[in-house]
C-alpha angles and dihedrals in degrees: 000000000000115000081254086069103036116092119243116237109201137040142198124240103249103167092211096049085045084052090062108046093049083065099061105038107061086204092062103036086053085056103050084040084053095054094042091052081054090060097257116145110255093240094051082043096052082047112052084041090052087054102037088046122017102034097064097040118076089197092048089051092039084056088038093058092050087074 
């Protein structure tokens, strides 16, 4: 397997990358509209969902780093 092929297991936190990729998943759109709703900044909302739900899931970065 080349490191083309191998999947990556960690990700960096980019918000407009995050954006993106809120908009296409409903769960975690329903989250950062959550802690928006609870008066959190977007950013900080994008940001605590990208740790509590994409960090720890190789499925969630694999869909992440499609951006």
């Amino acid at each position: 397997m080349s490191n083309e092929e191998e999947p990556k297991l960690y990700a960096d936190f980019d918000p407009v990358k995050m954006e993106r990729f809120v908009k296409r998943d409903a769960l975690l759109r329903f989250v950062v509209e959550d802690f928006v709703k609870k008066g959190l900044p977007r950013v900080e909302a994008l940001e605590v969902t990208f740790n509590g739900y994409v960090l720890e899931d190789s499925g969630m970065i694999r869909e992440y780093e499609k951006g």
